[in-house]
C-alpha positions in Angstrom: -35.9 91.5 -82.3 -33.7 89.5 -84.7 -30.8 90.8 -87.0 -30.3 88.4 -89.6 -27.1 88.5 -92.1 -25.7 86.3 -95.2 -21.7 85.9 -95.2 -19.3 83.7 -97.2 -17.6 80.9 -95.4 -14.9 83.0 -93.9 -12.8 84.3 -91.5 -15.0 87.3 -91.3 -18.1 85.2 -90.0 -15.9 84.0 -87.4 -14.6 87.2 -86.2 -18.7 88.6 -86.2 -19.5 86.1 -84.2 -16.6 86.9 -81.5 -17.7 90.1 -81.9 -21.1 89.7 -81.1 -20.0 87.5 -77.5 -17.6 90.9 -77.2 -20.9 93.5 -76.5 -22.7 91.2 -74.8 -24.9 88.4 -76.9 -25.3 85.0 -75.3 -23.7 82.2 -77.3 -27.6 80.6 -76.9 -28.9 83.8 -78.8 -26.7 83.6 -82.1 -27.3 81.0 -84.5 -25.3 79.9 -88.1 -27.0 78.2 -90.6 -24.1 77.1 -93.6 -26.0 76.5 -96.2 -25.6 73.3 -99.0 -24.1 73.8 -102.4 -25.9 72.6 -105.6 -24.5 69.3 -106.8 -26.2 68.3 -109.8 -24.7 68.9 -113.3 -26.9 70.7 -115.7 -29.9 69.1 -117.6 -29.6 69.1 -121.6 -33.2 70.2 -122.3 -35.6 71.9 -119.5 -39.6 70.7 -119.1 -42.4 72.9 -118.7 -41.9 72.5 -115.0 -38.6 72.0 -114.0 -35.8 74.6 -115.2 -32.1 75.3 -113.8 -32.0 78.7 -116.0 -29.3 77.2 -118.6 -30.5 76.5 -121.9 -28.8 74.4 -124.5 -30.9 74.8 -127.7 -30.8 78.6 -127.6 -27.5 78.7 -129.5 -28.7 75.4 -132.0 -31.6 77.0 -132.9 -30.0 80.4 -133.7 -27.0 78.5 -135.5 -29.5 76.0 -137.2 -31.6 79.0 -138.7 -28.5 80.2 -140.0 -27.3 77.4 -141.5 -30.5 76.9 -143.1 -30.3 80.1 -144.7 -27.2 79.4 -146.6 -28.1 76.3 -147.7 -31.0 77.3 -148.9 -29.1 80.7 -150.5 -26.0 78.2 -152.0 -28.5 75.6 -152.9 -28.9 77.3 -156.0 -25.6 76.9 -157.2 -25.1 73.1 -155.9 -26.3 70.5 -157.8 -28.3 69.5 -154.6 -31.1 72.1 -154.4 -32.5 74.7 -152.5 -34.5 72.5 -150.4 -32.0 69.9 -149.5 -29.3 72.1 -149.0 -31.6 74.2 -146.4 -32.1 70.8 -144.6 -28.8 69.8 -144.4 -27.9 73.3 -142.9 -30.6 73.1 -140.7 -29.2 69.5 -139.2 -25.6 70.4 -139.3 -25.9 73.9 -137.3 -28.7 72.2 -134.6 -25.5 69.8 -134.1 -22.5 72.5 -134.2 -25.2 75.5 -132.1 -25.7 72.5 -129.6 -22.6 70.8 -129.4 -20.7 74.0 -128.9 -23.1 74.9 -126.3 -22.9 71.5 -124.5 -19.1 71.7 -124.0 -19.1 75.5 -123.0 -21.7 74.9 -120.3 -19.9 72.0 -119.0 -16.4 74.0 -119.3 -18.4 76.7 -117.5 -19.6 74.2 -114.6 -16.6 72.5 -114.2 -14.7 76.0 -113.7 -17.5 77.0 -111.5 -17.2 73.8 -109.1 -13.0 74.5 -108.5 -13.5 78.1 -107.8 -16.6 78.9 -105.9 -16.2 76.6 -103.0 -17.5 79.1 -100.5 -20.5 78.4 -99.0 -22.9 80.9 -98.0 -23.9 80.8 -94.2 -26.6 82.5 -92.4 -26.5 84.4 -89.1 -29.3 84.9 -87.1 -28.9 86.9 -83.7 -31.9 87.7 -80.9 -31.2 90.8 -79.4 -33.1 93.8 -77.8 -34.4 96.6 -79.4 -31.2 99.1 -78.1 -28.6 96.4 -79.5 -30.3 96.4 -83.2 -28.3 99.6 -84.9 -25.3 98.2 -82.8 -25.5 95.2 -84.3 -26.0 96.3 -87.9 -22.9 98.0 -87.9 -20.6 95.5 -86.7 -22.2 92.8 -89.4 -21.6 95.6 -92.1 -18.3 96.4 -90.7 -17.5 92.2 -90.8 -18.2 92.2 -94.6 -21.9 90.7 -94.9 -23.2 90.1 -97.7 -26.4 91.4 -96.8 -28.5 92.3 -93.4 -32.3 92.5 -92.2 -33.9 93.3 -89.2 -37.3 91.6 -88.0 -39.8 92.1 -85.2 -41.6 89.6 -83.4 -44.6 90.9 -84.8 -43.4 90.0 -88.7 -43.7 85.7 -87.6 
């Protein structure tokens, strides 16, 4: 059997760890896995294909379509038109929708980088199949993030 469990980078992981040597696991039976952080900044438009989950045009297109609209309404009343005026709203909220997205989302990363530099590490323990509930409690009891249980048969 193998108990597997997420933690933070923490004084908790080490103390589960000591733990486990405590009720009898072989050092050779427990392994940690930390895992890498993402680097990479955030893309300013997503393909087809490739996607990080942070959009940048949501907000321009939503600000540009409103900006269109009162162009186009106050057009009427500017010696410009209906039609120009909607264009040049259209063009100056895809610029303001975009730019204030840009500079939130790198804000936002920025922010994200100086806090969260916890890494998430992975615990993996070969036990026997008395040791498993055992085991479960104490990695619950350490704070972990989350816990599974496989057989041999699940390869």
């Amino acid at each position: 059997m193998y108990v597997v469990a997420s933690f933070e980078y923490s004084d908790a992981l080490e103390t589960a760890v000591a733990s486990l040597e405590n009720i009898g696991i072989k050092n050779k039976d427990i392994l940690v896995i930390p895992l890498d952080k993402r680097t990479e900044s955030t893309k300013i438009f997503d393909s087809i294909h490739s996607s990080d989950g942070k959009s940048l045009t949501d907000f321009a297109a939503i600000l540009g379509t409103i900006f269109m609209l009162l162009g186009g309404i106050y057009g009427f009343i500017l010696p410009m038109g209906p039609i120009f005026g909607a264009l040049i709203g259209l063009v100056f909220g895809l610029l303001f929708g975009f730019g204030c997205d840009y500079f939130y989302t790198k804000k936002k990363e920025k922010s994200m980088l100086i806090k969260d530099n916890l890494t998430e590490v992975f615990l993996m323990v070969k036990c026997s199949d008395s040791q498993v509930d055992k085991i479960r409690k104490m990695l619950w009891e350490q704070f972990a993030l989350g816990v599974a249980t496989l057989t041999k048969e699940s390869k």
